[in-house]
Structures are given as structure tokens and as C-alpha cells.
mmCIF file of the N, C-alpha and C atoms, coordinates in Angstrom:
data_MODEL
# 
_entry.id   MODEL 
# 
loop_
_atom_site.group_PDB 
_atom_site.id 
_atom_site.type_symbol 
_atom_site.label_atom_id 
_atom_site.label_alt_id 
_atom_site.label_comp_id 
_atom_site.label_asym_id 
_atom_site.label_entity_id 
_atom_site.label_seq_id 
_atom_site.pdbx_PDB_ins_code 
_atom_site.Cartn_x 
_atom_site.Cartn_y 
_atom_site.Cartn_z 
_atom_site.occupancy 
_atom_site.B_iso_or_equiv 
_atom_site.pdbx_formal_charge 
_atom_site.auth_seq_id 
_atom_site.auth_comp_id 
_atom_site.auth_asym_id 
_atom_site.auth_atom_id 
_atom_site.pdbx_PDB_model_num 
ATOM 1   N N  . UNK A 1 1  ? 0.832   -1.178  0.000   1.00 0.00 ? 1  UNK A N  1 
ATOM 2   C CA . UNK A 1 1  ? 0.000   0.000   0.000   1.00 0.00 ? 1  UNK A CA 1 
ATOM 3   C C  . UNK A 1 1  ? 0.878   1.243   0.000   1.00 0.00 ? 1  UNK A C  1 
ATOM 4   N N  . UNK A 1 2  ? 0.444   2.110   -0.619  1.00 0.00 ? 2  UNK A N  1 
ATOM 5   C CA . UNK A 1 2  ? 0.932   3.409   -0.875  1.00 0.00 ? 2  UNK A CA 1 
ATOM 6   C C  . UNK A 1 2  ? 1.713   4.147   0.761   1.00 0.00 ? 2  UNK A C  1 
ATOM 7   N N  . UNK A 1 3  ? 0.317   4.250   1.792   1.00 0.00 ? 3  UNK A N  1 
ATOM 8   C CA . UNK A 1 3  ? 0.741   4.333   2.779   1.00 0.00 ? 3  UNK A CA 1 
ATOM 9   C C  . UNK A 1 3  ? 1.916   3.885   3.500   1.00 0.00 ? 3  UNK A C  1 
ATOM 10  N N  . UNK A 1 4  ? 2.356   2.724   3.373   1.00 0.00 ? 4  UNK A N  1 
ATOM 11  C CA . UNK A 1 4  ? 3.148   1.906   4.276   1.00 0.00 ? 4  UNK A CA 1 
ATOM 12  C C  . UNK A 1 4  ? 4.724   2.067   3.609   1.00 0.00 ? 4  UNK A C  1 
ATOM 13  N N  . UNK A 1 5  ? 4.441   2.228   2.161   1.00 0.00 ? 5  UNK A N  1 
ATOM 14  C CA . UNK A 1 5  ? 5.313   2.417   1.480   1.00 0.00 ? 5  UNK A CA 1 
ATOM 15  C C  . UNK A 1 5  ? 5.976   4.090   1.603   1.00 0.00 ? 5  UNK A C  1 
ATOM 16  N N  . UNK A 1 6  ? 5.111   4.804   1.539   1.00 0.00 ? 6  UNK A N  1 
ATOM 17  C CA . UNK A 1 6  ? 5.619   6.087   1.986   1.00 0.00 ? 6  UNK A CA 1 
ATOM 18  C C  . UNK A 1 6  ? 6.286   6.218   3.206   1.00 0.00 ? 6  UNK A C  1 
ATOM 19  N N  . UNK A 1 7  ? 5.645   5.656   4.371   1.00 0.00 ? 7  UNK A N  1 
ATOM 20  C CA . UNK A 1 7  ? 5.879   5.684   5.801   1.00 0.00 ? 7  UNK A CA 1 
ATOM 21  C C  . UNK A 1 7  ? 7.376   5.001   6.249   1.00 0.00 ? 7  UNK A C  1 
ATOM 22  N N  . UNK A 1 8  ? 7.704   3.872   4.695   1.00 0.00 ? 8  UNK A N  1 
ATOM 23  C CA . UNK A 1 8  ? 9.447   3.262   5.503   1.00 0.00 ? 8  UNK A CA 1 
ATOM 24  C C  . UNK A 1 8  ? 9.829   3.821   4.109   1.00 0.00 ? 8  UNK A C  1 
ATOM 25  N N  . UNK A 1 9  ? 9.567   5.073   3.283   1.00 0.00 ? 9  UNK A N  1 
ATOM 26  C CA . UNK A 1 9  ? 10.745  5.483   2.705   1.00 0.00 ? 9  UNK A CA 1 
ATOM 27  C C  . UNK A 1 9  ? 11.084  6.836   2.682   1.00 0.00 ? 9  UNK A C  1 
ATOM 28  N N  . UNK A 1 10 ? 12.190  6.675   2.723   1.00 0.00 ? 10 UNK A N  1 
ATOM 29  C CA . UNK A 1 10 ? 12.815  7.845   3.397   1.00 0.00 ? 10 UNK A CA 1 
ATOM 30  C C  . UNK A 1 10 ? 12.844  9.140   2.091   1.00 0.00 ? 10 UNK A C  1 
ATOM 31  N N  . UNK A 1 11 ? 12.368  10.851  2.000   1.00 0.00 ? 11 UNK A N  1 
ATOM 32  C CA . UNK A 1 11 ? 12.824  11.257  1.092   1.00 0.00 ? 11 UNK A CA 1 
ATOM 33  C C  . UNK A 1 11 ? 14.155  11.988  0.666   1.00 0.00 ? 11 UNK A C  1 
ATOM 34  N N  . UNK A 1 12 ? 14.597  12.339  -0.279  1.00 0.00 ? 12 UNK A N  1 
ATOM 35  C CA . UNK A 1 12 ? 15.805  12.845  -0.577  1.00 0.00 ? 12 UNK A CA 1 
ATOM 36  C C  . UNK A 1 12 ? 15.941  14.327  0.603   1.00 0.00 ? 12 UNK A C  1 
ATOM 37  N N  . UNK A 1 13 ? 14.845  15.407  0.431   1.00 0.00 ? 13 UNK A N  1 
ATOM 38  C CA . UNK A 1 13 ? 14.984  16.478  1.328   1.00 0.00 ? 13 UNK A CA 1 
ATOM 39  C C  . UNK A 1 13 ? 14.588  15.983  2.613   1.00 0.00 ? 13 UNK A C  1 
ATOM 40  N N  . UNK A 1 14 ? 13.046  15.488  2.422   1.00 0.00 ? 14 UNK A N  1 
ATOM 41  C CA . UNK A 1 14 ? 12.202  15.789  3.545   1.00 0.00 ? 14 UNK A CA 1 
ATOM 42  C C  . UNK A 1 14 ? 12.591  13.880  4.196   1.00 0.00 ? 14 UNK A C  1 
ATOM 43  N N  . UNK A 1 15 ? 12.600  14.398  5.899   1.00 0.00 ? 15 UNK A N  1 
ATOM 44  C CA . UNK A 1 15 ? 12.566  12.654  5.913   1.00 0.00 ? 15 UNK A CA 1 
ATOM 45  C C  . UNK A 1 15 ? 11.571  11.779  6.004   1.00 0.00 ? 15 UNK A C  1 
ATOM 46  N N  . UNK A 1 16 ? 9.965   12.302  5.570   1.00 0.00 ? 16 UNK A N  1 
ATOM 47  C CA . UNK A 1 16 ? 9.390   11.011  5.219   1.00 0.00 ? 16 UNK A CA 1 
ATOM 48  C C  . UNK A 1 16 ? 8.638   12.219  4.042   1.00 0.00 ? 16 UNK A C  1 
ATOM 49  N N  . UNK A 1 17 ? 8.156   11.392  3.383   1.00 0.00 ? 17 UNK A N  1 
ATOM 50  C CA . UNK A 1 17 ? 7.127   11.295  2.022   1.00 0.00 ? 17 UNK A CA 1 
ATOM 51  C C  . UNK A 1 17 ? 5.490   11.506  2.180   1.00 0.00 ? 17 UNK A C  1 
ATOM 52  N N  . UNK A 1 18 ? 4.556   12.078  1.238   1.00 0.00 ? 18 UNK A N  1 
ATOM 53  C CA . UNK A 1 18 ? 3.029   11.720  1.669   1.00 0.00 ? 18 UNK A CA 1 
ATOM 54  C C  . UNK A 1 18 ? 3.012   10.631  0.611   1.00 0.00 ? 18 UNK A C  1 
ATOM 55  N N  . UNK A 1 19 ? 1.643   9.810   1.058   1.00 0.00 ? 19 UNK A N  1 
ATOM 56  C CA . UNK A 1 19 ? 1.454   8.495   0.702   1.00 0.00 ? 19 UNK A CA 1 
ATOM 57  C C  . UNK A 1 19 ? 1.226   8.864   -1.215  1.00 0.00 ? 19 UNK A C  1 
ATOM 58  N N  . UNK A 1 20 ? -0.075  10.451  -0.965  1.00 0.00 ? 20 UNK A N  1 
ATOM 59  C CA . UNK A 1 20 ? -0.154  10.687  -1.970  1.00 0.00 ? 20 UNK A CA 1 
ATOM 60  C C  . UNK A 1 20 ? 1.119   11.001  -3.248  1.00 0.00 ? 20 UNK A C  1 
ATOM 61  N N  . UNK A 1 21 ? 2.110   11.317  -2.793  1.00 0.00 ? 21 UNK A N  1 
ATOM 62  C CA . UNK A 1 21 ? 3.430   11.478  -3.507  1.00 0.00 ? 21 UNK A CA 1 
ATOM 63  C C  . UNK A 1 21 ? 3.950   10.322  -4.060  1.00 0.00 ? 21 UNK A C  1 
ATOM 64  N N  . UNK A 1 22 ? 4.061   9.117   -2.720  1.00 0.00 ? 22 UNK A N  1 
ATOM 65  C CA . UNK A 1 22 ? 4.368   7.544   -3.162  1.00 0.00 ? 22 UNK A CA 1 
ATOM 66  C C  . UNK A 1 22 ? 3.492   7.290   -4.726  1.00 0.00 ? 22 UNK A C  1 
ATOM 67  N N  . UNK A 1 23 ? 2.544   8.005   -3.994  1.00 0.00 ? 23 UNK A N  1 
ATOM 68  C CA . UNK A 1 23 ? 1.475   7.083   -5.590  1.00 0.00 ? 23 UNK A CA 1 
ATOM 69  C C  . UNK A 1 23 ? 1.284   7.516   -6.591  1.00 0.00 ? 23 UNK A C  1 
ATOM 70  N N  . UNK A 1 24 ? 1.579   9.095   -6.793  1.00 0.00 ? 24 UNK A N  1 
ATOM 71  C CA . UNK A 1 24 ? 2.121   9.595   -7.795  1.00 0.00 ? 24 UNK A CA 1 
ATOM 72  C C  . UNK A 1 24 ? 3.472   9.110   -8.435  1.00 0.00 ? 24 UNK A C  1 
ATOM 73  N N  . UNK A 1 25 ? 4.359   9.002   -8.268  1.00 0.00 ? 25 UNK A N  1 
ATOM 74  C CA . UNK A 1 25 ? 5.460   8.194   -8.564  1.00 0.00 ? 25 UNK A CA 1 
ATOM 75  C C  . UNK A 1 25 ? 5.255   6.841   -8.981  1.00 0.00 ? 25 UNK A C  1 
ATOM 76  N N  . UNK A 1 26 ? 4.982   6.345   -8.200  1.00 0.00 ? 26 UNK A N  1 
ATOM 77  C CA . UNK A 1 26 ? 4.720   4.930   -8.551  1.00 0.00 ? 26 UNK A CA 1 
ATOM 78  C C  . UNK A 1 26 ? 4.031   4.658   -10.492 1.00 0.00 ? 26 UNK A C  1 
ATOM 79  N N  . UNK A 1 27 ? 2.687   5.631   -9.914  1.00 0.00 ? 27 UNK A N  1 
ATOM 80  C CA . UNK A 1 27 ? 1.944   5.522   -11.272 1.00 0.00 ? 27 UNK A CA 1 
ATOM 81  C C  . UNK A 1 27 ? 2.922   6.162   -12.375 1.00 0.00 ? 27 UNK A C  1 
ATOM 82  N N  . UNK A 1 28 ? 3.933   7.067   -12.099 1.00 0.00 ? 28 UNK A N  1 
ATOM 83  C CA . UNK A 1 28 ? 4.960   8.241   -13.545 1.00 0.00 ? 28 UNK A CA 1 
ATOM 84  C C  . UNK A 1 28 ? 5.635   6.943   -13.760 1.00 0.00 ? 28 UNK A C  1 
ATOM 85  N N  . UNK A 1 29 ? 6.413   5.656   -12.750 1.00 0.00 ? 29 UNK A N  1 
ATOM 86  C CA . UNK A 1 29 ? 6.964   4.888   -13.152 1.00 0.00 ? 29 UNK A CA 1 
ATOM 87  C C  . UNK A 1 29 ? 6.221   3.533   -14.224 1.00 0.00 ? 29 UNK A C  1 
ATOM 88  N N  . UNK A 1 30 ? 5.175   3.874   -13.874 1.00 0.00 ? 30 UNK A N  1 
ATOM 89  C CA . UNK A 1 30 ? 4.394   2.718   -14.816 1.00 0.00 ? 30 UNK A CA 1 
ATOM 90  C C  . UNK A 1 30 ? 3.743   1.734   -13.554 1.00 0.00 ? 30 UNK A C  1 
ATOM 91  N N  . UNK A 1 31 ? 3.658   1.664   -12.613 1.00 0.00 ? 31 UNK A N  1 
ATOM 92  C CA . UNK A 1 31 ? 3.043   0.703   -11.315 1.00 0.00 ? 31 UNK A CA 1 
ATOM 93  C C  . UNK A 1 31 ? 1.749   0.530   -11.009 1.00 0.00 ? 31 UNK A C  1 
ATOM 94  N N  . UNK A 1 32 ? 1.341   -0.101  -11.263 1.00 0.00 ? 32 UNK A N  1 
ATOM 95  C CA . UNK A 1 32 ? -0.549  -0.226  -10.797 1.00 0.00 ? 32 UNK A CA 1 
ATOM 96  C C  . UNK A 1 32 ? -1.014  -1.100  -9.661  1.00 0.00 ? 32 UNK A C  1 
ATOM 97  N N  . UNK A 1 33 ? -1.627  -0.967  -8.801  1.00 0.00 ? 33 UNK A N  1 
ATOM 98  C CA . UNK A 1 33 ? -2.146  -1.559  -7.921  1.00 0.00 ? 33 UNK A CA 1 
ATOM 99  C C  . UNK A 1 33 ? -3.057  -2.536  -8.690  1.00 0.00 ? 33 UNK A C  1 
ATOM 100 N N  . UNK A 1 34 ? -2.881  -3.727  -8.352  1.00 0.00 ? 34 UNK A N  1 
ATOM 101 C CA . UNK A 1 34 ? -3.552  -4.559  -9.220  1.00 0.00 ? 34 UNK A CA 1 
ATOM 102 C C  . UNK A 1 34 ? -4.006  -5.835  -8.423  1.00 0.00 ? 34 UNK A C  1 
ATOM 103 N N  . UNK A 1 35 ? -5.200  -6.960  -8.429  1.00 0.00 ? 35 UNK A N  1 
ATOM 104 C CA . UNK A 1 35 ? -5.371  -7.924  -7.758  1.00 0.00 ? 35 UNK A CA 1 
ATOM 105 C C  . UNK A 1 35 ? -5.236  -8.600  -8.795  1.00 0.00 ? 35 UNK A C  1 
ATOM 106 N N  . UNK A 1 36 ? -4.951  -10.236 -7.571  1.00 0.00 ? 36 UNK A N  1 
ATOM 107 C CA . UNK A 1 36 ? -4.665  -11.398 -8.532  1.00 0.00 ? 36 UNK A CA 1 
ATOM 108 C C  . UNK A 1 36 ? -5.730  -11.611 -8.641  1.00 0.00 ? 36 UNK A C  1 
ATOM 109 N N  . UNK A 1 37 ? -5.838  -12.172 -9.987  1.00 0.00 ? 37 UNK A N  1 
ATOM 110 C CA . UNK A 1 37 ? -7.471  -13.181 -10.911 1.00 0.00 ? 37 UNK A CA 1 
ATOM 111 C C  . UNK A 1 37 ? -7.635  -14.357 -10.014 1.00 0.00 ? 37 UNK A C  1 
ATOM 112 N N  . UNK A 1 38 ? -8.613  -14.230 -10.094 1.00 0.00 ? 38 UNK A N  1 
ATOM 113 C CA . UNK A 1 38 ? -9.472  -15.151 -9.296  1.00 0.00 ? 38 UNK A CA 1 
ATOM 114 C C  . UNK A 1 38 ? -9.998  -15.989 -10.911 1.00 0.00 ? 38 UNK A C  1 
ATOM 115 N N  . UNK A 1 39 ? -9.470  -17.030 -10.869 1.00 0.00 ? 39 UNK A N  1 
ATOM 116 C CA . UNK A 1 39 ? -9.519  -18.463 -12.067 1.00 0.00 ? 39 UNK A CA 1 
ATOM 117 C C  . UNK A 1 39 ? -10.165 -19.585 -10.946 1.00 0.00 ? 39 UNK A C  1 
ATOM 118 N N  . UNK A 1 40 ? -11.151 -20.632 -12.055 1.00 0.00 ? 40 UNK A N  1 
ATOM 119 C CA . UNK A 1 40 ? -11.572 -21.580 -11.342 1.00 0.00 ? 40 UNK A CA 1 
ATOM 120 C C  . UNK A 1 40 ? -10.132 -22.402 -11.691 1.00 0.00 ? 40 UNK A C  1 
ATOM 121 N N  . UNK A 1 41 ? -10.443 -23.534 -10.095 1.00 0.00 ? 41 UNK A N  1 
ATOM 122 C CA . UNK A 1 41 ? -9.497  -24.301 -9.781  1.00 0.00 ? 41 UNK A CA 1 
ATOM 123 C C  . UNK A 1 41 ? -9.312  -25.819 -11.298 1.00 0.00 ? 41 UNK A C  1 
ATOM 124 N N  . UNK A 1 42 ? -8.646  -26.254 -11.943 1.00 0.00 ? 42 UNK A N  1 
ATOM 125 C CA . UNK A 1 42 ? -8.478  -27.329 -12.465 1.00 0.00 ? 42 UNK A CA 1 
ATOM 126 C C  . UNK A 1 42 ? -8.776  -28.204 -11.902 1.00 0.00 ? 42 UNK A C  1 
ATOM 127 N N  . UNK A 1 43 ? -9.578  -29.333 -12.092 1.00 0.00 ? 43 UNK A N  1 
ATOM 128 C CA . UNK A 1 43 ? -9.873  -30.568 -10.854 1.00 0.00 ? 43 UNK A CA 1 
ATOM 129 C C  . UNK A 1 43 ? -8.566  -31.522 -12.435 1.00 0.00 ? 43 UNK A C  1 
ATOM 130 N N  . UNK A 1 44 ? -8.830  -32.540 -11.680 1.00 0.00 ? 44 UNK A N  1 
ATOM 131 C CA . UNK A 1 44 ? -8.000  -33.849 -12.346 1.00 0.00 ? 44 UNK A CA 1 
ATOM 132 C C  . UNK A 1 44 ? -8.490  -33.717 -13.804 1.00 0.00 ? 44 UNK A C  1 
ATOM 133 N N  . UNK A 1 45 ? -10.393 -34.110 -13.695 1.00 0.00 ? 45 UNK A N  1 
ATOM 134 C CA . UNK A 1 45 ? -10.908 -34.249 -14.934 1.00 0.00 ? 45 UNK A CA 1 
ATOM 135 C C  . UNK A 1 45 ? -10.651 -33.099 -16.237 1.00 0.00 ? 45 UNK A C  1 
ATOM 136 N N  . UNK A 1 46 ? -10.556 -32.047 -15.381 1.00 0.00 ? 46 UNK A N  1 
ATOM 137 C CA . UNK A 1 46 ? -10.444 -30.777 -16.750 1.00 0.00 ? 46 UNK A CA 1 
ATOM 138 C C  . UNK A 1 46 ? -8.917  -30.914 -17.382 1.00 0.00 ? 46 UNK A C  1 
ATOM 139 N N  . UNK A 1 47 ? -7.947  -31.405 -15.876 1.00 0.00 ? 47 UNK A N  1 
ATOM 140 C CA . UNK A 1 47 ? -6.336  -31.689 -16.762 1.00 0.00 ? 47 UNK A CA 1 
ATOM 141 C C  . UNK A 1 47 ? -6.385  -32.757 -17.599 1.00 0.00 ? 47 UNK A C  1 
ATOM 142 N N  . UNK A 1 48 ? -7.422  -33.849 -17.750 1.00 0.00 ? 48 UNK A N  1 
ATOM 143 C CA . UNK A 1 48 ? -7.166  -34.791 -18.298 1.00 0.00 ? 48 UNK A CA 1 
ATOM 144 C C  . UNK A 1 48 ? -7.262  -34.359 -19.926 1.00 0.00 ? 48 UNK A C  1 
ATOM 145 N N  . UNK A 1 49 ? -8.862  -33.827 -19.583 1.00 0.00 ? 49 UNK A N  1 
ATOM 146 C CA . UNK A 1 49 ? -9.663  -33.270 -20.719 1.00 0.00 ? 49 UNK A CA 1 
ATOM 147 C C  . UNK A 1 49 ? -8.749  -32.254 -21.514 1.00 0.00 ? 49 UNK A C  1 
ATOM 148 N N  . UNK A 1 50 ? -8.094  -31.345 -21.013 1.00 0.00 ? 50 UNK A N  1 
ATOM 149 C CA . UNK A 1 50 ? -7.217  -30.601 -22.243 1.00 0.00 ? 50 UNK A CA 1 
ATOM 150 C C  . UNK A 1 50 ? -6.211  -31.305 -22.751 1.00 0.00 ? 50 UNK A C  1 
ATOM 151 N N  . UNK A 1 51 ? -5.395  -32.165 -21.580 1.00 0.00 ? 51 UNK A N  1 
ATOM 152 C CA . UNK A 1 51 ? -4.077  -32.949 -21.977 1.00 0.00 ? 51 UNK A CA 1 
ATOM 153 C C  . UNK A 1 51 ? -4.852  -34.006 -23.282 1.00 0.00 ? 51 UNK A C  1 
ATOM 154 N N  . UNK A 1 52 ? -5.995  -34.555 -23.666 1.00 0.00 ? 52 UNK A N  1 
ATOM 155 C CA . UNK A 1 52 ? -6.230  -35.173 -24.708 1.00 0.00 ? 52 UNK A CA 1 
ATOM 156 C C  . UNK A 1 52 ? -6.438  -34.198 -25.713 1.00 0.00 ? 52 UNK A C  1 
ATOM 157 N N  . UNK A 1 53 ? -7.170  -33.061 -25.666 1.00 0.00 ? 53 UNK A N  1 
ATOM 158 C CA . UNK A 1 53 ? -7.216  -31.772 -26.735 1.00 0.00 ? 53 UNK A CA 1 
ATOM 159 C C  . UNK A 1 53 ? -5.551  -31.717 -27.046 1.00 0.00 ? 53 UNK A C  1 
ATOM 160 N N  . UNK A 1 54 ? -4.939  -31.641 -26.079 1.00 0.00 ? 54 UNK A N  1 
ATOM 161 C CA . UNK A 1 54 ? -3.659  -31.094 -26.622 1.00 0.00 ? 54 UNK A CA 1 
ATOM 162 C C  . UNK A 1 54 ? -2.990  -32.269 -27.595 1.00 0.00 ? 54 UNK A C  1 
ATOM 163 N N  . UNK A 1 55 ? -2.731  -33.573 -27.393 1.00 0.00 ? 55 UNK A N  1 
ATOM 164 C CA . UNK A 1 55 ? -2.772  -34.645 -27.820 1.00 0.00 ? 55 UNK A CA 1 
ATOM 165 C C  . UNK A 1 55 ? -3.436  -34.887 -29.497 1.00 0.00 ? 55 UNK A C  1 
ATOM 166 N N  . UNK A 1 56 ? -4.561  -34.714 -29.316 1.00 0.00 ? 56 UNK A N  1 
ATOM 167 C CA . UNK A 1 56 ? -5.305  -35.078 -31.065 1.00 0.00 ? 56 UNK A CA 1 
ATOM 168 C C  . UNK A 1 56 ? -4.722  -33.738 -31.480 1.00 0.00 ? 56 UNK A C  1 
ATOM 169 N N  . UNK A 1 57 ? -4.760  -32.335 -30.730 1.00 0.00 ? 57 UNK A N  1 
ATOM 170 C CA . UNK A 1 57 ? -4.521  -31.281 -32.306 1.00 0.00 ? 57 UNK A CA 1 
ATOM 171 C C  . UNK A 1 57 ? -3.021  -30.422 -32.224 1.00 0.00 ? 57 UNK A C  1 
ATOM 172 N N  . UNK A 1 58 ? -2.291  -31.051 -30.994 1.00 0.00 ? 58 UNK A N  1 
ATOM 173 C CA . UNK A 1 58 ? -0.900  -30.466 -30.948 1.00 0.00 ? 58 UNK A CA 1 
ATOM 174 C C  . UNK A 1 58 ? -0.186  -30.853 -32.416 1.00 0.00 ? 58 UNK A C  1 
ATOM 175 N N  . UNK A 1 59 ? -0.148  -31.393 -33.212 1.00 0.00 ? 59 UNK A N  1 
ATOM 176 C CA . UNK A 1 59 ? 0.973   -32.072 -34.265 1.00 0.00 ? 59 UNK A CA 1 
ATOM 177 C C  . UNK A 1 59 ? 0.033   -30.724 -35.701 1.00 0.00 ? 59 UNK A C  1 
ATOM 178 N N  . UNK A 1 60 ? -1.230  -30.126 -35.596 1.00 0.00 ? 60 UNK A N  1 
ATOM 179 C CA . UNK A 1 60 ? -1.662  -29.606 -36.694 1.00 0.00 ? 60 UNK A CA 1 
ATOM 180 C C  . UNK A 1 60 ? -1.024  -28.499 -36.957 1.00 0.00 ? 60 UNK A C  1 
ATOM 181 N N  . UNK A 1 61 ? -0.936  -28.255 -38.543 1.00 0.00 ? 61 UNK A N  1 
ATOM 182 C CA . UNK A 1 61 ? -0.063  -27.328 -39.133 1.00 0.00 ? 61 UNK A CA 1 
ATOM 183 C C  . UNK A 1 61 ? -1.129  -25.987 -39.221 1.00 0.00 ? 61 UNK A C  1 
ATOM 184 N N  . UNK A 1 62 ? -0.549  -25.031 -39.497 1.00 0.00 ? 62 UNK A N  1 
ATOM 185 C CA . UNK A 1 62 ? -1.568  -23.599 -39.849 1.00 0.00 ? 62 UNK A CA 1 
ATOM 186 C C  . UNK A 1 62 ? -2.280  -23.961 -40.571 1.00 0.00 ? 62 UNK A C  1 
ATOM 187 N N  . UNK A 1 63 ? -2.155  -24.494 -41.924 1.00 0.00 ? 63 UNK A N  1 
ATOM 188 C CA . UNK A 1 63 ? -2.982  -25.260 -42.703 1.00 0.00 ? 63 UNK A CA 1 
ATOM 189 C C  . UNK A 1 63 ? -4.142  -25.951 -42.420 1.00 0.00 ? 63 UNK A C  1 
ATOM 190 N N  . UNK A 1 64 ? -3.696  -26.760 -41.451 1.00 0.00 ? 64 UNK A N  1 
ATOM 191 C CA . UNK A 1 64 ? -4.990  -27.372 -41.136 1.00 0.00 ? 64 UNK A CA 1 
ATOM 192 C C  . UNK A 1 64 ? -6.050  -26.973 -39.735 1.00 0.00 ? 64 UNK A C  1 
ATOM 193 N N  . UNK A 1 65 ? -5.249  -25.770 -39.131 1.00 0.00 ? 65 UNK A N  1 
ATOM 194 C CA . UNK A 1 65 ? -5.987  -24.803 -38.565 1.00 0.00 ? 65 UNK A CA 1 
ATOM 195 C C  . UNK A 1 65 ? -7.000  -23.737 -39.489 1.00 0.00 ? 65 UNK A C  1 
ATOM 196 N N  . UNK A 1 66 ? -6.251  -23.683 -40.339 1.00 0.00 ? 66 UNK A N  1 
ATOM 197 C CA . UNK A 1 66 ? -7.300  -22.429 -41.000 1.00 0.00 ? 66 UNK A CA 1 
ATOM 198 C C  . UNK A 1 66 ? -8.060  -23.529 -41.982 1.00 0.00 ? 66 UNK A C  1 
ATOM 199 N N  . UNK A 1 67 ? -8.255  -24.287 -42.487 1.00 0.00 ? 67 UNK A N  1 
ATOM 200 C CA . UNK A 1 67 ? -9.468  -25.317 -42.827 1.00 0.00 ? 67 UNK A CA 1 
ATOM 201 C C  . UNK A 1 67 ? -10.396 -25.674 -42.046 1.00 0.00 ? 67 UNK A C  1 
ATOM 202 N N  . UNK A 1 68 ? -10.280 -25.970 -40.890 1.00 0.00 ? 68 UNK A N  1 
ATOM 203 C CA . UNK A 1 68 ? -11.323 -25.967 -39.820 1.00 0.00 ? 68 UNK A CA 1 
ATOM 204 C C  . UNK A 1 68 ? -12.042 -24.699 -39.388 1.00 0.00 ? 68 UNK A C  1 
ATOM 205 N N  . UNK A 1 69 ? -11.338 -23.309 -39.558 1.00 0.00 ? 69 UNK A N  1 
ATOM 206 C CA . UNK A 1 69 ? -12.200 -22.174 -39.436 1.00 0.00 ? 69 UNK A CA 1 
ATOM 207 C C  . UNK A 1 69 ? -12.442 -22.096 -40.401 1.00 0.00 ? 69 UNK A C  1 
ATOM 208 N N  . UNK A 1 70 ? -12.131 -22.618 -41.387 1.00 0.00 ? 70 UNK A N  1 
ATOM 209 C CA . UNK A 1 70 ? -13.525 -22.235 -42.574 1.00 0.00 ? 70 UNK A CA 1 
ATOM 210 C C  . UNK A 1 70 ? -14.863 -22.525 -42.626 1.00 0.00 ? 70 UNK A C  1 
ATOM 211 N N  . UNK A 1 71 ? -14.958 -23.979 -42.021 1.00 0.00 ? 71 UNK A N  1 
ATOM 212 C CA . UNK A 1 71 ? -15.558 -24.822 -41.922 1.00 0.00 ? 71 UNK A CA 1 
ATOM 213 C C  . UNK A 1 71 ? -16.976 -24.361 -41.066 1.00 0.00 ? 71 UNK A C  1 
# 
């Protein structure tokens, strides 16, 4: 958090920072506060189920990818 981050860093003049400053910076550097995705869990059956998808159409060429979207 912006806060906590301001609060243990020290600034060049002043010796602490506002949080709002941290987060200005942060964002000029490119930084976003961001959460992790929430994805459903894989059970066994869904690894099985792609590992055979991957199996029948891993070996197909572009070719025979773009024949099937024609299709």
C-alpha cells in the first residue's frame, strides 16, 4: 500500500514522504495496484480433458488450422 510504502521510505529532502506522492510516482513509473485473478481451480478431470485436446490437435499445421475455421 501506498501508505506503508511512503511511511518506511525515506525522502531525498524531507525525511518522510506523503502516501499521496508515493502514488504519484509509482503511477509516472508505470506501477498499478492490481489484484490477482481469481480463475476456477483445475480438478483432475479438466487436466485430463485438455491434456487429450492437446494430444489429437498439438501435431496440426496452420494449414490445417485455418481449414477448420472455414468450416
Amino acid at each position: 500500500m501506498a501508505t506503508t510504502t511512503a511511511r518506511v521510505t525515506p525522502g531525498m529532502h524531507n525525511p518522510s514522504i506523503s502516501a499521496q506522492t508515493d502514488r504519484n510516482r509509482l503511477r509516472e513509473a508505470g506501477l498499478r495496484a492490481c489484484r490477482p485473478v481469481v480463475r476456477q481451480v483445475l480438478t483432475r478431470h479438466h487436466w485430463q480433458q485438455r491434456h487429450v485436446w492437446a494430444q489429437t490437435h498439438g501435431r496440426r499445421t496452420r494449414q490445417d488450422w485455418q481449414k477448420s475455421a472455414l468450416h
